[in-house]
Structures are given as C-alpha cells and as structure tokens.
N, C-alpha and C positions, 0 to 999 in steps of 0.2 A: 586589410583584406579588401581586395578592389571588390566594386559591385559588379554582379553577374546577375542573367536574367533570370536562372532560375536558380540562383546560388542563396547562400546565406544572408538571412534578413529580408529573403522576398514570400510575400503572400502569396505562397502558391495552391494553390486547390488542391487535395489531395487526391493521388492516384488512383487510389483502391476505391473510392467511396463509389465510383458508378457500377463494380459490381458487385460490393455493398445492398444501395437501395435496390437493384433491379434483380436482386433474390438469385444472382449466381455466387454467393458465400459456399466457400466449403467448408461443413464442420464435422464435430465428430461423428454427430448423430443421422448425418447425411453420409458415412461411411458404410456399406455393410455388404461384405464382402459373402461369395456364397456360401454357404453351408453355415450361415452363423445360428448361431445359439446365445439365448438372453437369457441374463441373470439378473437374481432378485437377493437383497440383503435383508436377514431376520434381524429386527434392530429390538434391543427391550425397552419395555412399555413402564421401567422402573426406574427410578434414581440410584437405587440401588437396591440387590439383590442375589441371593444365590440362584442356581438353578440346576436340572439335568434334562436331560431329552427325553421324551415316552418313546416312541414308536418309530424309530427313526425310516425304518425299511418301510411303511405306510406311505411316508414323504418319496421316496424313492422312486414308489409303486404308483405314481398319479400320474395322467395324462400327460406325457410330454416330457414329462421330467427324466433329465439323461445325468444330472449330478448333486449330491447334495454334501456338501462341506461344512467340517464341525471342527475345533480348535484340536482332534484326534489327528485331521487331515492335515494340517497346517504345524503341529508342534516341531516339525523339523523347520523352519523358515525363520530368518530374526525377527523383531519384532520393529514397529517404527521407530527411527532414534529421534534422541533430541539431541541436536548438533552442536549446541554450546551452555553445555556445564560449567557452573561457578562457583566460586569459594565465598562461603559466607565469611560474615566478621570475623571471625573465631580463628577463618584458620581451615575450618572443616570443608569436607565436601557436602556437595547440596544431596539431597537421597533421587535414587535416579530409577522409578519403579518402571517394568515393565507397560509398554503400550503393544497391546496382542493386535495380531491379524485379525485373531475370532478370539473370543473369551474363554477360559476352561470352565470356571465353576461358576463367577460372581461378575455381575455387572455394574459399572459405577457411573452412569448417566441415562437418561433416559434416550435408545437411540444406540447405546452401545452394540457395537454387532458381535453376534453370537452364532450364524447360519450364514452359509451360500449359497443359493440356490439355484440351480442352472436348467432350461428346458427349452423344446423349439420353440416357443413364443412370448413376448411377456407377460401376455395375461396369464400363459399356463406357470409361467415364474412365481410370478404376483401369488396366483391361487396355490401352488403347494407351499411357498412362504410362512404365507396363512394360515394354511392345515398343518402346519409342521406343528407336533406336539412339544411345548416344552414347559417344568412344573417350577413356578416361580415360588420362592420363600422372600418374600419383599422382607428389606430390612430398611433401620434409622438412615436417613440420607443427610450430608451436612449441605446446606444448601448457600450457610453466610459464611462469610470468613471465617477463621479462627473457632468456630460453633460448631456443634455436633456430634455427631459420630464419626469414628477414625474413616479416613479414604484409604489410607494407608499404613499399614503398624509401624514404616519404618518410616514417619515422619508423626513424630507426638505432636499433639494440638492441629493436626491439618498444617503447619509450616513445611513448605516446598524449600524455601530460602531466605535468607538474613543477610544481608551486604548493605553496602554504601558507598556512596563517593566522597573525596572534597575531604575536609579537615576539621573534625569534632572539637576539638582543641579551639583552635583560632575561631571557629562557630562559637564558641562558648563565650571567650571573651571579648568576641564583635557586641554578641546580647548583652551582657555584664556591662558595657561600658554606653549602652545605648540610650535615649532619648524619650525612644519608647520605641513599642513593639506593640504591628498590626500583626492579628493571626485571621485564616480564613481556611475553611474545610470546603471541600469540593467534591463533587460526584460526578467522573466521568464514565457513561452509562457503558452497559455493554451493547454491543450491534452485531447485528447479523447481514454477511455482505452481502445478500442478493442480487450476482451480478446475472445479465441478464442470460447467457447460458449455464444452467445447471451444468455440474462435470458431468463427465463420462469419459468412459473408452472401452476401445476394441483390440481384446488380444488374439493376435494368433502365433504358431508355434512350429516351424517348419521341423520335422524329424530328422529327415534327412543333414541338416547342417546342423542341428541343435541349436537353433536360435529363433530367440521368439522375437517377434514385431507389435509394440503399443504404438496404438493411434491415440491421443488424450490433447484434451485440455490441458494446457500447462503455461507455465510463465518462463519455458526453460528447460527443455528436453533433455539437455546435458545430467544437470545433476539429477532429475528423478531416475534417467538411468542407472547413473552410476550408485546414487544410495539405492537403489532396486537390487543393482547386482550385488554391491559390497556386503551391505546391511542386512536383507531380506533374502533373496537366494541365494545367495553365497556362491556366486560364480562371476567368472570374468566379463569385464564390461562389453567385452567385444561379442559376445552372444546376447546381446540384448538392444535391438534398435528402438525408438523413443521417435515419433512421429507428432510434429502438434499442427496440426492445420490451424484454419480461422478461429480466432479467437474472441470469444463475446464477452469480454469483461475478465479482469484477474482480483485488483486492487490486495493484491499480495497473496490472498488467499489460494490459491491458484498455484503458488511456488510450491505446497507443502506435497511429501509423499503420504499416499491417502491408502484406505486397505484396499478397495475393490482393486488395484491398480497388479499387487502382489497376485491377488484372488483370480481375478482376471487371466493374468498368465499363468496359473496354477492350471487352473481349468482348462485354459485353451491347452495343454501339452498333454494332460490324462487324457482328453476325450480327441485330441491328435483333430480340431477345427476351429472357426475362430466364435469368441465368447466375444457377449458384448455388453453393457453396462450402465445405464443410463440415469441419474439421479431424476426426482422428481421434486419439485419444490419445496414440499415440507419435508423431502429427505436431505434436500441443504442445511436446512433450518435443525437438525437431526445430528448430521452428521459429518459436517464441514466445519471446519477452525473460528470460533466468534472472533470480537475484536475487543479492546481497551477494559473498561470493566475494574477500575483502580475508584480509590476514595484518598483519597490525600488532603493532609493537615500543612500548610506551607505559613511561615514567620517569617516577618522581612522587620527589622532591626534597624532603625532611624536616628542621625542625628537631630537637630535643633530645626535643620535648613530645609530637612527631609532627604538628605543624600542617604542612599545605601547602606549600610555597615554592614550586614550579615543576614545570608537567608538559611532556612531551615525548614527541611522538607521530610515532610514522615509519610511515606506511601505505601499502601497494600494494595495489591492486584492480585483477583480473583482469575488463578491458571485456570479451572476446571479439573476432571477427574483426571488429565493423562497431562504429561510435561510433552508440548506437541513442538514440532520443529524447529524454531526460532523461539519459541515461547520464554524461556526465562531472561533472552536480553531485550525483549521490548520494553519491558518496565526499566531494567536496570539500565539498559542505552540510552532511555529516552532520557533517565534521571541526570544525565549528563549535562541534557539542553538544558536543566534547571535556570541557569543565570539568565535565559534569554538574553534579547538585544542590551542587559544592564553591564556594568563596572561594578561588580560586588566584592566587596575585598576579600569576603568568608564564605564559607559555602559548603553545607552539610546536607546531604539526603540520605536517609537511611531507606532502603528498600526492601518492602518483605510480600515475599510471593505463597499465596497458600490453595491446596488444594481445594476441591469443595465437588461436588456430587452433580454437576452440570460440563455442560457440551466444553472442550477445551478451547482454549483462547490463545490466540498465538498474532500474528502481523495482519494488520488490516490499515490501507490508506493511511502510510504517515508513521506505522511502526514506533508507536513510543513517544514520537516529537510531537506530534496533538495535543497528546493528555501532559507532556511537559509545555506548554506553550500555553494552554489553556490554564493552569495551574498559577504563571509565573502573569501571566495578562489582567485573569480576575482577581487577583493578589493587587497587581498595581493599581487597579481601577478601584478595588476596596482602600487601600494605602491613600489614594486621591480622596476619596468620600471622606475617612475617617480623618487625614490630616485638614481635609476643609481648601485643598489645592484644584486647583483645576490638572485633568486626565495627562495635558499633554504638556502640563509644567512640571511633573513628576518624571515622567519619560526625558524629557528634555533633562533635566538635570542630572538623570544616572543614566544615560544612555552610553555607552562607548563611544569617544568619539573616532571621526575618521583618520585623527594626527598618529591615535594609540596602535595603530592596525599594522601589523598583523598583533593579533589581541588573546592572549590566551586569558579564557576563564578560569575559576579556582576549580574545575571540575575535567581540566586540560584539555580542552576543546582549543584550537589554534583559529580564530577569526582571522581570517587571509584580507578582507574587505569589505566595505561597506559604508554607507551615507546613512544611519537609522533618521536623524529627526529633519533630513531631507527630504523622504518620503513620506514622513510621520504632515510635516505641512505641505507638501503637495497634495497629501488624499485628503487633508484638510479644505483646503482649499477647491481642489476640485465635489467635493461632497456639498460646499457651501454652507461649513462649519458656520461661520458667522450668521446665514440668515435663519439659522434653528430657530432663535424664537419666535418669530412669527409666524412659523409654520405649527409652532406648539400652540400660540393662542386657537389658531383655525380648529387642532384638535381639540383643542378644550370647550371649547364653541359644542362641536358637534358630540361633544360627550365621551372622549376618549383621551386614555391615556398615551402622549407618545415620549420616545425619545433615542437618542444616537448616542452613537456607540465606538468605541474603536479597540485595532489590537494590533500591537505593531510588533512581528513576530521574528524567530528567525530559526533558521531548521538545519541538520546536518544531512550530506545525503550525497549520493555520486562519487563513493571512497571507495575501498574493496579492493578485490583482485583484478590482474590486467583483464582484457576483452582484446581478443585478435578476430581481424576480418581478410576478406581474402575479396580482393576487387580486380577484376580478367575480361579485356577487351575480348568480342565476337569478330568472329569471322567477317560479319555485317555491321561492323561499326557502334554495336550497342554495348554497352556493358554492363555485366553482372557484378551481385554482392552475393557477398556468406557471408554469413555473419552469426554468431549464436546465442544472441540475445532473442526476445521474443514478445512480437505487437499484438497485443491482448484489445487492442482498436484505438492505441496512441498516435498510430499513422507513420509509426517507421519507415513504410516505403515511401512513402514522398519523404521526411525526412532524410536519409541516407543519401536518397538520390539528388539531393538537392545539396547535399555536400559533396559526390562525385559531381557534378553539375556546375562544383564553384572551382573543380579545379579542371576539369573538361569540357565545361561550358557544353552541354548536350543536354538536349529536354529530357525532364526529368521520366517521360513516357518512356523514354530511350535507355533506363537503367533495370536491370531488374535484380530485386533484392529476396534471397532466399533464407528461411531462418526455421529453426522447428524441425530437424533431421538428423542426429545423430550420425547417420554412415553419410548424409553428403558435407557436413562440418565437422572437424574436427574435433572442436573445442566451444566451449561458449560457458559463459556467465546467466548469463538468462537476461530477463528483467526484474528489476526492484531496488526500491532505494533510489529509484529516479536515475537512474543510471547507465539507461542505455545509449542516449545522445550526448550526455557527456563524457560518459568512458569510450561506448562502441563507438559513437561517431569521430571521438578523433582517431580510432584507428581507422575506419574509413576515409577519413580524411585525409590522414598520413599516407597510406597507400594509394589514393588517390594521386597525393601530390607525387609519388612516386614513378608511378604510371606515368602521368601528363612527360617528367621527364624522361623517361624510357622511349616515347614516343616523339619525343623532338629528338633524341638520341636516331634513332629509325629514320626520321624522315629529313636529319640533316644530308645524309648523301644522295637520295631522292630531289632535294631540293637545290644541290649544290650548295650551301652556305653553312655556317657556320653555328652553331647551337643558341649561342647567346645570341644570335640574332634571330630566331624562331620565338614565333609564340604561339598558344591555342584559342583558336577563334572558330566557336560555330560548329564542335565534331571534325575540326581539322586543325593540321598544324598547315602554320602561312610563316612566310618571312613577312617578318614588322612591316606595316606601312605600306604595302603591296599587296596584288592580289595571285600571289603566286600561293598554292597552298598546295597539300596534299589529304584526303581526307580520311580520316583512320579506318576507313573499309578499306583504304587501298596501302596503307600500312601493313593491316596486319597479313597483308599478301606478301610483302616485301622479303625477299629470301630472308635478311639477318633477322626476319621476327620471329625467333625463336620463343617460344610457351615461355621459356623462365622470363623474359622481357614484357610480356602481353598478362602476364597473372603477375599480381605483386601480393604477396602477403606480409601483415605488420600487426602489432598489439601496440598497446598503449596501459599505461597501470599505474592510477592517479596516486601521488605520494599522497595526499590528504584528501579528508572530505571537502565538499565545498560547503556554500553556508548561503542560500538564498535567502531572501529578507522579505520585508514590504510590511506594508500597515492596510489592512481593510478599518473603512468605515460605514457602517450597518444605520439605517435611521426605520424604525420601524412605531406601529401606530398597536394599542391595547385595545377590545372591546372589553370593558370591566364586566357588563350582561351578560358575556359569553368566556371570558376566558382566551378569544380568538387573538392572534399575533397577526398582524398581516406587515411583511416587512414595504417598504415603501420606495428606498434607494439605496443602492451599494455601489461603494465605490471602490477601487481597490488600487494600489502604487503596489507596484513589484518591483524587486531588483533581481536580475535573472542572470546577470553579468552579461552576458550577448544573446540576443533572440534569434535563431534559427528560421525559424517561418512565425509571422505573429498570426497566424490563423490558425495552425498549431496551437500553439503557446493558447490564445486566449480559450479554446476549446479544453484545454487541463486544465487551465485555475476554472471556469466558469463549472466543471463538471464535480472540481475538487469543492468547490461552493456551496454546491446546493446537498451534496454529499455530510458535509459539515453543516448545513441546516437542515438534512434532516435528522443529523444527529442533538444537535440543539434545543428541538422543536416537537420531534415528530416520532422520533423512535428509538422504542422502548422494547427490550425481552426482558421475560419475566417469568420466573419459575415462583411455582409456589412453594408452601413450606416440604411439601413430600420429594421437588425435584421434576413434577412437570414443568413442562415449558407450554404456557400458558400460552403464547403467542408466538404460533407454529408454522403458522399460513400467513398469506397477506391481509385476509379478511382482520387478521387480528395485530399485524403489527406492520404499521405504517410508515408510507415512503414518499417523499417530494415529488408531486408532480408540479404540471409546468403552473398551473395557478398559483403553485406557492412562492415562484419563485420570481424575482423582479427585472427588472434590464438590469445587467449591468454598466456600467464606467470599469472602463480596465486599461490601465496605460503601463508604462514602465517606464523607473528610472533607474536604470540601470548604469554597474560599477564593475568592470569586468574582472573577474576571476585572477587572481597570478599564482593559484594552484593546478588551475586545469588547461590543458593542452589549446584547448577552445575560447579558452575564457570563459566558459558557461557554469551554471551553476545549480543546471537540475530544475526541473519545475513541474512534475508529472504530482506532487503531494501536498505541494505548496497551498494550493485555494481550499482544503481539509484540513490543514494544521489554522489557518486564518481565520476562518469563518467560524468558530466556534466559541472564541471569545470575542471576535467580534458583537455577534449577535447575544448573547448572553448580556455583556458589557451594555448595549442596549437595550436589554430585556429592564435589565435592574434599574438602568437607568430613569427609565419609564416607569415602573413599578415606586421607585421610591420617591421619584417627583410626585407622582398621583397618590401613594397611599403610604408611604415612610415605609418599603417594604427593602430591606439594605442587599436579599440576597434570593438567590431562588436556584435549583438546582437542572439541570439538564433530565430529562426532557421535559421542556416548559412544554405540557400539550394545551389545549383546553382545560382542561378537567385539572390538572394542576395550578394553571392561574389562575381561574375562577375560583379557587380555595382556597389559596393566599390572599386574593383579593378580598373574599369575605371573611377571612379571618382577620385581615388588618383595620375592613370596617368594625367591624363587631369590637374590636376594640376600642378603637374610636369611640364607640356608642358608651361601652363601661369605660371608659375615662370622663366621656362628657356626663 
C-alpha cells in the first residue's frame, strides 16, 4: 500500500474534534423538537418485591401531567430479548424468563421500572413520578450467586446456565499425568459504565404515514430498530426510523435495546407529539446494563520444565435479575480466550451464569475477553511465583510460537498471527525491565513498597457479519460515506476518510462520512467488538478502490489515453508523469458520469475473528501508611496488524488503559445484603482521573492480519483487556516483595491495601 498524505498510517488530526471542543456537538439532549413532552421513569426502591398502585388517576390529575403508563398500558408490546440462548451441558435449554417494558406485580432489582410518566416539563415529570402512589410488600432478595431466595421459579438454585468449552476428558488426564498443579481464584469486580452522556431520546410519531422517528443514543441504529420493530411492537421495520446523532461514550453498553426507548414511542403515538427522555446519572447507575462481575477458580497443570499440560477453569458470572441482550455470551465467549497467548494441549472451562436480585450485566469494554485475559495472565504470574521462575520464562516457554500460526486453541479459536515473546521483550525492554532494582532500593529508601508488572495478552474481536458502505463522488469534487456502523467518539470520520483519501488522495476535510439513520442507510452493523475499521473500513476501502477506477474509466476519453496509463494524484485523475490531469469536479460533469459510476457500493464480511496482541508493563510504587497505589510507568507493545492513524490508535489503547485501571484500582459497586446499591452516584463510586494516571510509552510491533481485508486487527478494547493484569501483576508484585502478601483482589483501593498490608504485618509480629 503506497503512502499517501492523508492515507493509511498517517497521523492525521481528527476532523470532528474542532467542533467537538468548540461546543457545536449535536446530541440528543440538544434535540427537542416543538410541542415535546418529558418523561419520567418510576424505578423501585427494592431488590425485590411485590406491589400494586393506590391512586393512579391522583398521578394523572397533577400539573402538567398528560400521561401515565403501567404494565396494563404496555401488556400488548414484547418484552426485551435476549439474542443468544444456549445449551447447557446437559443438552437442555438455558430458562429464558421474561424482561417486561414495565413490571406487573413484582420487582427484582432495585431500579426496576414499573411507571412512565409523561408531562409538559421534567420537573413536573419528576414530581408526579414521585407522588405516584404505589404499595410495596418487600421480599428476601438473592443478592450472591447461587444464595437466596428464587429470582425465578423456573431456574432452581438462581442457575441461568451450565455449559463449557474444550475437552473434560483430555482435561482430566493432562491433571493426572501432571508435575504439579498451580490453582488461583480471582475476582473480577462488577463496573458500572459511566460514559460521559447519559442515554436518552426523543420519540415522535407521525399519524398520517404511521411511522414513528427515535432520536437516541446508540452504538447502531440498525438493530435497535429492527429489535424495536420485530420484538417489541411487532411491526414492520419500515415504520420505524432510528436517528443517532453525536455520541458521548458507548463502550458496548450503548448497543443494548433499553425500555424507555419502546415507552418513548408508545407515548409519542397516544398523545400524537414528541416525548422525550433523559437519564440522570444515578438513573444509569439504576438502570443501564453493568459489566464483568464473574469469580473464577483457573488450574494450570505443569510438567517438570513447567511447560503447560492442561488448564481448567470454573467460572460464575453474576447476570443480575433479567438475561439482558448479549448477556449470556459474554462469559461463555470470553471462556473461549481461556488459553491466551499459551500452547495448551488440554483445555476445560465449565461456565455457570446465575441470576441474582441486582441491576443486569450484559457487554461492557472487551465483552468477555478482559475477565478471560485477566484470569489466564494472573494464573501465569501466580504459576511464575509459585514455580520459583521468573514472569517472562514461563510465558516464553508456553507461548505459541510464530512457526505454529495459524494456531488453533483447544477451545477452537483459529490464531491467524502473531510474534507473542517478541513484543513480550520489546515492552521489556522499552519499560527498562533490567534497571528495576535500583529504582526498588530508592523506594525502599523512602519507605515504600514497589514493584512491575506485566501481561502479555491476546483478544478476539472484528468477526461477525458483513458491514456494507456506500461511497459517491459530489458534484464538487468531495465525497461522501454511508456507512452504518456508529462513532460513539472513536473518530470514524477522520478514520473512513482517510481510507477514501488512500485511494483518492483528497483531504480528508473533503470526505464526509454519514452514519446513525436508518431511512438514509440501508443497512448497518453498528459498532462493537472493535469492528468498525476492520469490517466497515474495508468496505469503504473496497469501494473506494472502486471508484478511484470508475473515474479513470471517465476521464480516459477526457484525457485522450489510455486507462493503465492514468493515475490519481491530488482530487484528480492525470496521465502518469505529466501534468495533464482532469479534476473530479470536472468528471463528474462528464456526460458518461452516470450515478451508477460516481456512487459505488460494496460490503465486506470477515470469515474469522482477528486476534490482536501485545504485552503492557505496569511499574508502580505502595504507600503501606495509606494503602495508596500510585502507578509510576507504563509501557505498552501492541500488535495491531496495520495502524490506520497512530493518533487514533494510541488515543483507544491510552483511553482503554486507564479504564482498565480504574477497574483494578478504583471501582467498586456494591450492593448490600437487601440489594441496594450502595454506590449509586459518583460521590460514592469512583473513577480515574487524570492524576491517577501516568505518561504512557505506546509503540507497536506489529504482524499483519491474513484474515482481514486490511490486515488490521481491531484495537478499540485492546488497552481494557491489558491493563488489568497488568497492574494487578504489579500490585502483587509489590505487595509480596514488601510484606509476602502472594495475592490481592480487584479493586485494590486504599482501604483494601492498607488491610492486607496490616494483616500481613500483624502476622509477622505473631510469628516473631
């Protein structure tokens, strides 16, 4: 791929950000069209419980109030699906209970919605919300795994699901014939996404055509469509448009269909104006999909040398009360990546998913491959301690190598490529593995524990269905994209355009990329799974390069010569070597430029996942006084397979980093025993700001792709599946150099290390 100026592999500044900071964003809550009407959702203040309404016409009868919606109003509507049901071990199906619009009788998280309530203004929303009478009977809530009272009668013990991957059998006799066997439990915490715009939207509902129009928040306008129409009103896709402007954050949560969204266009067609919707911070925290939230037991099964023989992994992931949209394959998908970057010849993971009386948990940053990555990294970094080896002669010796590739795991994962303990000693080296201990005595000097850390990771992502775009010279020489994927602020438009840009050579100012419309795209995928520059881009690529030919096609008779002797240079086609050109403004005048020549549309639909890699190394420093972590240096080696824009690129690992340290570090939900969620607001559950977080080092060595069109290989989840045992692997590191402390769980806050720390003293003292 020759170089272009603002083609592929160039640092190009992104387009959108100038009207980004300078506050011309358009979002949803910047939408509101006249005659709107604002609505308010009754969430219950129980983890569980029954209930019934007092006074409902009291609610009706208050200022402003023009609608109030109870699960009476709604029982004709589906309810939300969950899109991918599976077969336990057995054989059976998994139990697949009801998730209502609004509740009938009994609520099963705290938050669960049960009222809608609609009036000219939000406060007047808010205040009949409030006044709405309804008589709660609280009941036992299961709040732990497996524990409690039923969520569901048709799932005994709170069990959602029982499956596994891999080979019990050949698992068994890898252990049996083993050396020895390291085991290690783990806790990966649950999180709540706080991306920085709360949802919302705004429905309206034209009478006359029978079709209504959402404005939302989304990662993907396509499908909440269509599961709106199919699922929940049970009408044809073509009456319902799906609008997503500027988007402030998704990190997957953002894909799911949500109730106000149904609610919303319910209301906007009774009361014949548009309805509008707006979450409030603690109503995310309420009422938006958590994330991870698994506890897993993992064995790794050792010869003499300490090679591999067999892993085995026993996970439970806490759903919440409802089986929400991707919810049951995040754990079972992710259990996939079990092997990581190793050679494991055996490989068993049994997965059990169980309900429990708190907010549901579905895809969040990384869907699955964090909590597997995290599992299979602090395993090997345990396996290193306890064999008495150093971190990255264990890695090195079971790593896959490059000769093996394409590499299928026992868990059928197909590894297309990759260099692991190439990147494993480059971040070494660039981290300045070697000079650690003298930076450890400085800490010991000034009274503090430190120490470094690494995780050499590797994640599946960019597979799925095709993504088609549609890329069409203007009349003025510019050209647009369709495209129906969706930039939640990954920077697609400079992205896209910078692939139309590598095969049209035209600034990327010159391209404009539309995405988030239903009636102006046809078709679209959305985003997620890192997917949009590897899938959608090479169809805009491909169409791209289509065009570039259509238009030397055009401007051969223009130019007099010949095709193969045209090239594009500059927003124009020239004969080679000369400065004879013609510039595609003045093409697309050209009688033969017929629309089917000037618009090209193409998909693309990757036969495999890709598999990006890379190893972070974390060096951080302990106050043992305090409890406090303060990390010190991170370095991180990526293999990306081809970098697009590395100004892009390092802006997703560096975002996906700190995201993953504050999941390591910093944040923690917590319900109590009843099923509140104690940590509601920000005041009480904390997030990375920029003090916590350090420079990074961020390079890439990169192995290109010979699965994907591009060669690329996804990187939008990448710096979130890494940073997590990075930092961890350093936590412990640190901790059991300064106090023999071998393990410690996510989230290491304060208050958590400073407890371990004094517990490891205190022993100390009754030993001495």
């Amino acid at each position: 791929m020759r170089p272009m100026k603002f083609g592929v592999g160039q640092p190009v500044r992104r387009v959108e950000d100038a009207r980004f900071v300078t506050g011309a964003g358009s979002y949803v809550s910047d939408y509101r069209p006249q005659g709107l009407a604002h609505a308010a959702v009754v969430r219950s203040p129980h983890a569980h419980a029954r209930f019934t309404f007092g006074d409902l016409a009291a609610a009706r009868a208050m200022p402003g109030v023009v609608l109030v919606l109870t699960h009476e109003d709604v029982r004709d509507l589906g309810t939300l699906p969950c899109m991918v049901p599976i077969k336990n071990r057995d054989g059976s199906s998994m139990p697949m209970p009801p998730y209502p619009i609004l509740c009938a009788d009994t609520v099963r998280h705290v938050g669960d919605a049960v009222a809608f309530v609609v009036a000219e203004t939000p406060e007047q929303a808010r205040d009949a919300a409030e006044a709405l009478e309804v008589d709660w009977e609280p009941l036992d809530a299961a709040v732990e795994m497996g524990e409690g009272a039923d969520v569901w009668s048709e799932a005994p013990g709170n069990l959602a699901f029982d499956m596994d991957v891999g080979d019990p059998e050949k698992t068994d006799k890898a252990f049996a014939a083993a050396d020895r066997v390291v085991s290690l439990t783990v806790v990966n915490n649950r999180l709540v996404t706080n991306y920085l715009e709360p949802r919302g939207c705004v429905a309206e509902y034209d009478p006359e055509g029978g079709r209504w129009t959402l404005t939302l928040g989304s990662q993907g306008s396509h499908d909440i469509r269509n599961m709106l129409a199919k699922s929940i009103l049970k009408v044809p896709p073509e009456r319902i448009r799906v609008i997503t402007p500027d988007v402030g954050g998704g990190f997957g949560t953002k894909i799911f269909m949500y109730r106000e969204y149904p609610l919303c266009a319910l209301a906007a067609e009774r009361l014949k104006r548009p309805v509008r919707w707006m979450a409030e911070r603690t109503e995310h925290f309420l009422g938006d999909a958590q994330g991870r939230d698994n506890v897993t037991t993992a064995e790794m099964a050792l010869d003499k040398r300490g090679r591999f023989l067999g892993l085995r992994v026993d996970l439970r992931a806490n759903m919440g009360a409802y089986l929400s949209q991707f919810a049951p394959f995040i754990p079972t998908g992710g259990a996939r990546m079990s092997p990581g970057c190793y050679d494991i010849p055996a490989v068993h993971a049994r997965v059990r998913g169980y309900f429990t009386h708190t907010v549901p948990v579905d895809a969040y940053r990384g869907a699955g491959r964090p909590e597997a990555a995290y599992v299979i990294e602090r395993l090997v970094d345990h396996v290193a301690r306890e064999t008495g080896k150093s971190p990255d002669a264990v890695r090195a010796l079971n790593f896959v190598k490059p000769a093996a590739m394409p590499h299928t795991t026992q868990t059928d994962r197909v590894y297309d490529s990759g260099e692991f303990e190439g990147h494993m000693r480059r971040a070494m080296e660039a981290a300045d593995w070697a000079g650690f201990k003298e930076r450890l005595k400085a800490s010991r000097k000034a009274g503090k524990a430190r120490g470094i850390g690494f995780a050499s990771y590797i994640e599946a992502c960019s597979g799925g269905s095709a993504e088609g775009a549609q890329v069409r010279l203007e009349p003025n020489g510019d050209v647009t994209v369709l495209i129906g994927t969706q930039s939640t602020g990954q920077g697609h438009l400079t992205a896209y355009a910078q692939l139309v840009s590598q095969h049209l050579d035209i600034p990327v100012d010159r391209v404009r990329v539309h995405q988030g419309d239903t009636d102006m795209i046809r078709t679209g995928g959305g985003t997620g799974g890192s997917r949009s520059i590897p899938v959608g881009g090479a169809a805009v690529a491909h169409a791209s390069r289509t065009l570039a030919e259509n238009l030397k096609t055009l401007a051969a008779d223009a130019l007099e010569a010949g095709v193969a002797d045209l090239e594009i240079a500059d927003g124009a086609v020239r004969i080679a070597g000369t400065d004879r050109a013609i510039p595609f403004a003045d093409i697309a005048r050209l009688p033969a430029a017929n629309p089917d020549l000037l618009k090209v549309e193409d998909s693309w639909k990757p036969p495999e996942a890709t598999y990006p890699n890379g190893t972070h190394v974390c060096e951080l420093e302990v106050d043992p006084d305090t409890g406090e972590v303060r990390i010190l240096k991170y370095t991180v080696v990526d293999d990306f397979g081809v970098t697009l824009n590395p100004l892009l690129l390092a802006g997703q690992v560096h975002g996906g980093i700190v995201q993953g340290i504050g999941q390591a570090l910093q944040e923690r939900t917590v319900f109590d025993e009843s099923g509140q969620l104690v940590t509601a607001t920000l005041m009480d559950y904390q997030l990375p700001r920029a003090a916590d977080v350090p420079d990074f080092h961020f390079e890439t060595r990169n192995v290109p792709s010979v699965t994907n069109a591009l060669g690329m290989k996804g990187a939008g989840e990448a710096g979130a599946i890494g940073a997590c045992p990075a930092v961890m692997n350093a936590l412990v590191d640190a901790l059991h150099r300064g106090f023999g402390i071998p393990h410690i769980d996510m989230p290491a806050t304060p208050a958590i290390v400073f407890a371990a720390v004094q517990d490891a003293l205190s022993r100390k003292r009754e030993l001495a």
